[in-house]
C-alpha positions in Angstrom: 263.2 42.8 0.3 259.8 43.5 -0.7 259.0 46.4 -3.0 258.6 49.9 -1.1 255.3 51.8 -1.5 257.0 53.9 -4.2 257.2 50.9 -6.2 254.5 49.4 -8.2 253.9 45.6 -6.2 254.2 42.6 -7.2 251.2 39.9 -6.5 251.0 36.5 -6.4 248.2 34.4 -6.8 247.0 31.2 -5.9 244.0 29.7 -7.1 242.4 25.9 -7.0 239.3 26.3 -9.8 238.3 28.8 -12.9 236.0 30.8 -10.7 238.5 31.3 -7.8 240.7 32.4 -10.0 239.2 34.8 -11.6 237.9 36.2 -8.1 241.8 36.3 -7.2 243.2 37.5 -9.9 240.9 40.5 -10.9 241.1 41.3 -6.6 245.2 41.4 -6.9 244.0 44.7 -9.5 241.5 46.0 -7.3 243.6 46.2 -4.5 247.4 46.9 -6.0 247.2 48.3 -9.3 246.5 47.3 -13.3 250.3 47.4 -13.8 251.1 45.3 -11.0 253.0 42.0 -12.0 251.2 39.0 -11.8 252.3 35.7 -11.0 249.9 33.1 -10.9 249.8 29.8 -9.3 247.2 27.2 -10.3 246.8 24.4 -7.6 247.0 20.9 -9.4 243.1 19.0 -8.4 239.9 18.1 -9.5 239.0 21.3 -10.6 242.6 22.8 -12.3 241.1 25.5 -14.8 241.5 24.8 -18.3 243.4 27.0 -21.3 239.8 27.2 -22.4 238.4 28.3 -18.7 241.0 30.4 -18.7 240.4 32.3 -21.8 237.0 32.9 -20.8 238.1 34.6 -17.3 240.3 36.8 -19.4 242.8 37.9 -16.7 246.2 37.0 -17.9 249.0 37.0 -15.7 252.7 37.5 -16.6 253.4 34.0 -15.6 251.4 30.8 -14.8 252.4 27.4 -13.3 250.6 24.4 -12.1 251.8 23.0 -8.8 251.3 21.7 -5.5 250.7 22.9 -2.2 254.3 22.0 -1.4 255.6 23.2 -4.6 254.1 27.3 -4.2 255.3 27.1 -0.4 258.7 26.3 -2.0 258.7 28.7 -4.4 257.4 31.2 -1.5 260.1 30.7 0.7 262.9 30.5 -2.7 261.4 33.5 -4.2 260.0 35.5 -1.0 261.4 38.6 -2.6 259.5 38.2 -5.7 256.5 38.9 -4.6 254.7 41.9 -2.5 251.6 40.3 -2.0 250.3 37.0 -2.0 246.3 36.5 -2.5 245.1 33.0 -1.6 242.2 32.2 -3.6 241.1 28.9 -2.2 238.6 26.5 -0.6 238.8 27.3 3.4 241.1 24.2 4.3 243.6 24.8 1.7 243.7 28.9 2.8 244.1 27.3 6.5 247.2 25.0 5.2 248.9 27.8 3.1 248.7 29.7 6.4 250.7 27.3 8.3 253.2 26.7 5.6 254.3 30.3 4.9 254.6 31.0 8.3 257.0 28.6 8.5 258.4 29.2 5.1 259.0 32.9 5.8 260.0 32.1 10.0 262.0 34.8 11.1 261.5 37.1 8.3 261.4 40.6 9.5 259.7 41.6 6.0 257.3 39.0 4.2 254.6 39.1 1.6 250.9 40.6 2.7 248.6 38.1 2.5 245.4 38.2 1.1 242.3 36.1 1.1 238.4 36.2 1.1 235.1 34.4 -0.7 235.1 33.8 -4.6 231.0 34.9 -4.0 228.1 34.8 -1.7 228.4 32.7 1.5 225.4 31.0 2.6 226.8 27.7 3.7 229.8 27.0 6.8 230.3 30.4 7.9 232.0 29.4 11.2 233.9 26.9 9.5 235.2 28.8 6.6 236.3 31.5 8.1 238.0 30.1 10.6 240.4 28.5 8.0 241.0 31.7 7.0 241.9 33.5 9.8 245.7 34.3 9.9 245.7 36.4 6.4 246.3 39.6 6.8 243.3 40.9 5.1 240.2 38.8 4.8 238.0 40.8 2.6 234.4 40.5 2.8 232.4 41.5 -0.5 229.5 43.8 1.4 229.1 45.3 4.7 226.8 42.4 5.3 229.5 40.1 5.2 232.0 41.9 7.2 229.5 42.6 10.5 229.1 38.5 9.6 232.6 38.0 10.0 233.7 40.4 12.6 231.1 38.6 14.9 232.3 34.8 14.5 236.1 36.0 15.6 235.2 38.0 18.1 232.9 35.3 19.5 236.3 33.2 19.7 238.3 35.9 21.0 240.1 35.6 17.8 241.6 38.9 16.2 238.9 40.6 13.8 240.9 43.4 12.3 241.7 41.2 9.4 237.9 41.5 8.0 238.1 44.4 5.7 234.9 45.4 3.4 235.3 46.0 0.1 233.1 44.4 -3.3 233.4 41.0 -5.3 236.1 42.6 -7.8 234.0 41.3 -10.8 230.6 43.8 -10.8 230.7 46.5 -13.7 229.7 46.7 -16.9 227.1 49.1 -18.4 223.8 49.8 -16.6 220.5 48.0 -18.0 218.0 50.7 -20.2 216.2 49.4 -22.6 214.8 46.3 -23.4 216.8 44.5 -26.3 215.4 42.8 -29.4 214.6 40.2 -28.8 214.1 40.3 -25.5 216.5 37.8 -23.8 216.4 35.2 -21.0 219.1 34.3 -19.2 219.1 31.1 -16.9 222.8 30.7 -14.5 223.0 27.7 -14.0 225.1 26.1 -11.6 227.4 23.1 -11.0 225.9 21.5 -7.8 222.8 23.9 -7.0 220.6 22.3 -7.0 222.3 18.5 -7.1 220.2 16.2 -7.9 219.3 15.2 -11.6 215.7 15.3 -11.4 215.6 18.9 -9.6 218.3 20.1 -12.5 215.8 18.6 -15.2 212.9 19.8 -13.8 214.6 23.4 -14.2 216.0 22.5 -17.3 212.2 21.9 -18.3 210.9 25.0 -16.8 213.4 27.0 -18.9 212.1 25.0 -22.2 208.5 25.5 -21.5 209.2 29.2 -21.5 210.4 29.2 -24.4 207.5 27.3 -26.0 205.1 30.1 -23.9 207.2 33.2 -25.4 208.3 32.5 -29.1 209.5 36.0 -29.0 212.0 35.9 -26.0 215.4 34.5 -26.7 215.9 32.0 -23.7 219.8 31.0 -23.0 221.2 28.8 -20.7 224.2 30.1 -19.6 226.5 27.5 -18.6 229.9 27.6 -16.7 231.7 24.9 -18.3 231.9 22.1 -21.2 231.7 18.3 -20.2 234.6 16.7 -19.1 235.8 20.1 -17.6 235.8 21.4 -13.5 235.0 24.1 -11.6 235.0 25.0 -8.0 232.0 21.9 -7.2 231.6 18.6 -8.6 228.9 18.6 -11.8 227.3 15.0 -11.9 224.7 15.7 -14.0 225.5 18.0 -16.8 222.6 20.3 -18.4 224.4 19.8 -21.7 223.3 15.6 -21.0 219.9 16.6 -20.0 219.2 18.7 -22.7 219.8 15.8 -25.1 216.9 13.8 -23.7 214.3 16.8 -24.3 211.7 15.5 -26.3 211.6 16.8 -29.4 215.4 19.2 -28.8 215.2 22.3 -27.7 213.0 25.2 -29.1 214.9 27.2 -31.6 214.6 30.2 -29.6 216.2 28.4 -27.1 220.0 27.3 -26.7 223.2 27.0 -25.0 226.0 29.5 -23.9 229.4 29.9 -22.8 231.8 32.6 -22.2 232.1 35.7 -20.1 229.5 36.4 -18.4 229.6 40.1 -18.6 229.6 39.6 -22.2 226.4 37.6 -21.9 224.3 40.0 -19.5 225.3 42.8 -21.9 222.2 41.4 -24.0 220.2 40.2 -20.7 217.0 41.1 -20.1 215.7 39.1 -17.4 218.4 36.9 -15.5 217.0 33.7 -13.8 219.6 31.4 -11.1 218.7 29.5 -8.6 221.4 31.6 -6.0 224.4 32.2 -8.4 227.1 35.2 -7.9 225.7 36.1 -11.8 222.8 37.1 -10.0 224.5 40.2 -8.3 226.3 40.8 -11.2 223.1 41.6 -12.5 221.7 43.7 -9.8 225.3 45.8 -10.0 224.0 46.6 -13.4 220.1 47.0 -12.8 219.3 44.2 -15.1 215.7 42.4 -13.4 216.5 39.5 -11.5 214.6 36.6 -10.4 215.9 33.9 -7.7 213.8 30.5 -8.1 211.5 29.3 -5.5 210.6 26.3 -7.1 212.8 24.0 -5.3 211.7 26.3 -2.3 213.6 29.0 -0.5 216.2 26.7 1.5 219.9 26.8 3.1 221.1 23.7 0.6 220.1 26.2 -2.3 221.8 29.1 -1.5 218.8 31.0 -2.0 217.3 32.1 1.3 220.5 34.5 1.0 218.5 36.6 -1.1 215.4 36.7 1.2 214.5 40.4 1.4 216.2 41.2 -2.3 212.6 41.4 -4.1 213.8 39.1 -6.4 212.4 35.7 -5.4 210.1 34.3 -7.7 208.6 31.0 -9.5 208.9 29.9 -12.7 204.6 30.2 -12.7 205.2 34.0 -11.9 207.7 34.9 -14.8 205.7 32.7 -17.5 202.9 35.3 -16.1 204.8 38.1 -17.1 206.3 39.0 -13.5 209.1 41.4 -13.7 211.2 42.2 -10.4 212.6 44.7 -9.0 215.1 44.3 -6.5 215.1 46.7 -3.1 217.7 49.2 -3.2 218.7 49.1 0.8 219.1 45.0 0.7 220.9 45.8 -2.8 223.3 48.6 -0.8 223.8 46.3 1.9 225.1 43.2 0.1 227.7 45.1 -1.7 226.5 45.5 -5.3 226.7 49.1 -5.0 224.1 49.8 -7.7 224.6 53.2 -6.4 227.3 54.2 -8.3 229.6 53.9 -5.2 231.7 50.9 -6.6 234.8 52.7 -7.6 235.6 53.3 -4.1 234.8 49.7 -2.9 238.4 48.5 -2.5 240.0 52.1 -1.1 240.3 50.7 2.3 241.4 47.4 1.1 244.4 49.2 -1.0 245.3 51.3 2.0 245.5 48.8 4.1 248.0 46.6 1.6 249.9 50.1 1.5 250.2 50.8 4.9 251.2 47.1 5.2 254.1 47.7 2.5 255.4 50.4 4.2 255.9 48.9 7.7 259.4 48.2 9.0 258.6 44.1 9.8 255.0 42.5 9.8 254.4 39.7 12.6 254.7 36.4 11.8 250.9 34.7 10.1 249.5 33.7 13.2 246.0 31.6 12.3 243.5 31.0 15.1 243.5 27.0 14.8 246.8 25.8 16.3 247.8 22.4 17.7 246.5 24.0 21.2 243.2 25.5 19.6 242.0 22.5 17.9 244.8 19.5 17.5 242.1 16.8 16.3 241.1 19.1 14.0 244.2 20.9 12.4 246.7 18.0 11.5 244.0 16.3 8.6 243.4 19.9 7.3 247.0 20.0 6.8 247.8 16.1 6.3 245.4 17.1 3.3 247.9 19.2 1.1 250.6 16.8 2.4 252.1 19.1 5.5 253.2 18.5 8.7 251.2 19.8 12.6 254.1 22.5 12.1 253.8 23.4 8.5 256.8 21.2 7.0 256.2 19.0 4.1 255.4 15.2 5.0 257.8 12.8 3.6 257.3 12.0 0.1 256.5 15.4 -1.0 257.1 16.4 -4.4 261.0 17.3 -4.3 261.8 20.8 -4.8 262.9 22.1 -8.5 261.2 19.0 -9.7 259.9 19.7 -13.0 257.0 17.7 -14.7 258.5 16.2 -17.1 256.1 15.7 -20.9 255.6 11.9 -19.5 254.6 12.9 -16.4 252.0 15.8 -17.8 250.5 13.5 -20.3 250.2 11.2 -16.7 248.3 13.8 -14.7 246.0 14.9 -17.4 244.7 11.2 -18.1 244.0 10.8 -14.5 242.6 14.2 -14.2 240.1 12.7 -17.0 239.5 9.4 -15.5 238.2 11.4 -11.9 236.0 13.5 -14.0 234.8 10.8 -16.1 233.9 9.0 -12.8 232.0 11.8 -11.2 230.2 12.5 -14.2 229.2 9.3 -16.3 230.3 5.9 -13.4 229.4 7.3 -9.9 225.1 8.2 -11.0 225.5 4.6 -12.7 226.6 3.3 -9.7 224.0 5.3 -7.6 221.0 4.2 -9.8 222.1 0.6 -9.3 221.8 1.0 -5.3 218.2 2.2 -5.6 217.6 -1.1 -7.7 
């Protein structure tokens, strides 16, 4: 049976990118404890983290394996004992599809695992949708009290059970407050994977970043990138800043380059951090470092960025070449969860009592998501048909057979066609585009 409340538990994790896995992994700490043993799962896709993406998240977990969605629901129901808690760090339909296979891989269980799930950052896009797929978990956790008054209100208004939302903080703020200016004085632009998408709005950013270089020869200006080429994360990257850069006439300014790696590391030296609507952004606010959310591509859904309407911290490139420096508004700060306060220490209190009050119970019901083949039957079986599962949660014919190891033929397989989809995305499919608009 599952570990008592005396005992230090034991967490699972399941995660399908980089970023979603280091949102999983460092929540499993937040709400269980440092020396609880992790297991971690990596779900084989597009976007399967790298060693190298890995490295950079720096959270290591006791064990690590690649597999299916059929593979971690066998290992689930084979090892249910294993594990205390399981925390699902996925996109919405494969949360909604884990749902309905471990509640039929753990049928008739009077103890289970407490499951876990939640958003890898700020949600600005499919809020019915996504949360919807995620009602079942036990906990849904919702980074701010903005969020969890958001999510409360879309279960309720399908007479769906809300006492699953539960508000705690994205488990990767901290890091030392912003003081003093550094020498030089440094520029950080986020950038992101798919915001914005297009390859003229991600040059025209890429050019605004350059010029400000040119304007302030004393700044260091970095653009702070999330992955190399030829590697995934959570969204599709079709036109790489790394391939735009190349085609800036005369290079880059020498007071201008490229980075990788932690991004804690990389705001330790920040002055002024500039994203179009990334999560980085509230990293920085956590800390007090100035930061700027662009309205040059306008302040729109498809951004990201009307999210941070009210913040204080929406500006133009124009304005920061002009010196503007802002400064974000403490209650919209409060509110979204950043607890720049000083109050994040306690963020995840009511998230671990809950996972220890859960522990401690005699029997949990079974997972019982909202969507069911009553609820929405044209809508459930493709979510499911998706990670090859049945209506009621059994694996489809031809699924991968249980114990099945991948075998050093059958590696060196998946990896080449891993690299032949990315290779597509990112060099065939704008080829292919351009040619259309011929």
């Amino acid at each position: 049976m599952p570990a008592s409340t005396s005992e230090t538990p034991r967490v699972a994790v399941l995660a399908d990118s980089d970023t979603r896995w280091k949102w999983g992994a460092l929540t499993a700490r937040r709400i269980t404890t440092d020396e609880s043993p992790l297991g971690g799962f990596l779900l084989r896709g597009r976007a399967t983290p790298t060693p190298r993406q890995l490295d950079e998240v720096g959270v290591r977990a006791d064990s690590l394996d690649e597999v299916t969605a059929v593979e971690f629901l066998r290992a689930m129901e084979r090892d249910a004992d294993r594990y205390d808690v399981v925390v699902l760090a996925l996109v919405g339909g494969a949360v909604q599809a884990m749902l309905h296979g471990l509640a039929r891989a753990w049928q008739g269980r009077t103890k289970r695992p407490v499951v876990v799930t939640g958003y890898v950052g700020v949600v600005y896009e499919k809020l019915a949708d996504g949360l919807l797929l995620r009602h079942g978990a036990d906990l849904v956790l919702a980074n701010s009290r903005h969020d969890a008054d958001r999510f409360r209100a879309v279960y309720e208004g399908v007479d769906a059970d809300a006492s699953a939302v539960t508000e705690c903080a994205l488990p990767f703020l901290g890091g030392a407050p912003y003081e003093e200016k550094h020498d030089p004085y440094t520029v950080v632009f986020a950038a992101q994977p798919s915001v914005p998408d297009t390859p003229a709005d991600r040059a025209y950013l890429l050019g605004r970043l350059v010029q400000h270089a040119r304007l302030h020869p004393d700044r260091e200006v970095l653009l702070k990138l999330r992955s190399k080429p030829g590697e995934h994360t959570t969204h599709i990257e079709e036109a790489p800043y790394q391939k735009l850069a190349q085609r800036i006439e005369g290079g880059l300014p020498a007071n201008c380059r490229l980075v990788y790696g932690h991004m804690g590391e990389v705001l330790d030296r920040t002055d002024l951090l500039v994203t179009v609507s990334s999560t980085a952004a509230l990293e920085a606010m956590h800390r007090r470092i100035p930061t700027v959310l662009l309205t040059d591509l306008g302040v729109r859904e498809a951004l990201g960025n009307h999210h941070f309407t009210g913040s204080g911290c929406l500006a133009s490139w124009d304005q920061l070449d002009a010196g503007h420096l802002p400064e974000a508004d403490a209650r919209w700060v409060s509110r979204q969860g950043v607890a720049a306060d000083g109050t994040y220490d306690t963020a995840f209190d009511t998230a671990r009592a809950r996972v220890t009050g859960l522990l401690a119970a005699d029997r949990l019901p079974p997972l019982a998501p909202y969507y069911s083949l009553t609820t929405a039957p044209g809508y459930l079986p493709r979510i499911l048909a998706r990670h090859h599962l049945a209506p009621d949660g059994t694996p489809l014919p031809g699924a991968p057979a249980a114990g099945k190891e991948a075998g050093p033929v059958r590696q060196i397989v998946r990896r080449a066609a891993r690299g032949a989809y990315r290779h597509g995305v990112q060099r065939v499919a704008p080829v292919i585009r351009r040619m259309g608009e011929l």
